[in-house]
N, C-alpha and C positions, 0 to 999 in steps of 0.2 A: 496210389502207391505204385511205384516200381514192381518188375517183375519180381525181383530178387529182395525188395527192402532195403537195399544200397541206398538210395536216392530219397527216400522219404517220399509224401506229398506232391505230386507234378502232375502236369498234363503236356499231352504231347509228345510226338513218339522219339525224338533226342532222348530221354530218358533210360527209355526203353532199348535204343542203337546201346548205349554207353552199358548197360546191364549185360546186354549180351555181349558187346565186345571183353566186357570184366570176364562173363561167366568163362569165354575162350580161353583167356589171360592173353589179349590182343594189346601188344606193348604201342605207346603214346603212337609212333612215328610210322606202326600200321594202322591206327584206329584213323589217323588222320588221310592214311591213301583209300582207306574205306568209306569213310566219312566223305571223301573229294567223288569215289564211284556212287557212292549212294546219294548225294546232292546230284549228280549229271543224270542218273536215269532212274532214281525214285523219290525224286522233292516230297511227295507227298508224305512219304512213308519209308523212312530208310532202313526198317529190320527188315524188308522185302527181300536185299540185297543176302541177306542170312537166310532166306526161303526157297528162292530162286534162281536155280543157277545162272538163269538168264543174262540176270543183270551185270554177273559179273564177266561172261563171254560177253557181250557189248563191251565190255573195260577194254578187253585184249585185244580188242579190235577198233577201238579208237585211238588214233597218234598221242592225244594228248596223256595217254599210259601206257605208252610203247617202252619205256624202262622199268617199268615194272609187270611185267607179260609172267616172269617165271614165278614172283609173287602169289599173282590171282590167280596162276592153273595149281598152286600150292595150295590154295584155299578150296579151289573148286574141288582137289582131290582130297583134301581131308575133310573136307563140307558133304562132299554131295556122292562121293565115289567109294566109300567106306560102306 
């Protein structure tokens, strides 16, 4: 079962991303610029990207999320800097 019981029954940690981008209230069109950091630098394991500030200063620092820079230091300071 899901963290929250949202999702029922699953394996695998998709699941678990979509749980906690719910519990944020992380609208469709950020879950998906998250979803895009957390596929590039944690495939394995994408609620990493909600543990780790790391993952998401790698975002800010690679071109291919150069438009969305003010985004994830928005994340990083209500994530990690609170």
């Amino acid at each position: 079962m899901s963290l929250f019981g949202f999702l029922g029954q699953s394996s695998g940690h998709m699941p678990l991303f979509n749980d906690v981008c719910m519990y944020h209230k992380i609208d469709k069109k950020s879950r998906l610029l998250l979803n895009n950091i957390a596929q590039k630098f944690s495939p394995d394991n994408p609620v990493k990207i909600f543990l780790d500030r790391n993952y998401l200063q790698k975002a800010i620092a690679d071109p291919d999320f150069a438009n969305f820079v003010d985004q994830i230091n928005e994340y990083i300071t209500n994530w990690f800097d609170k």
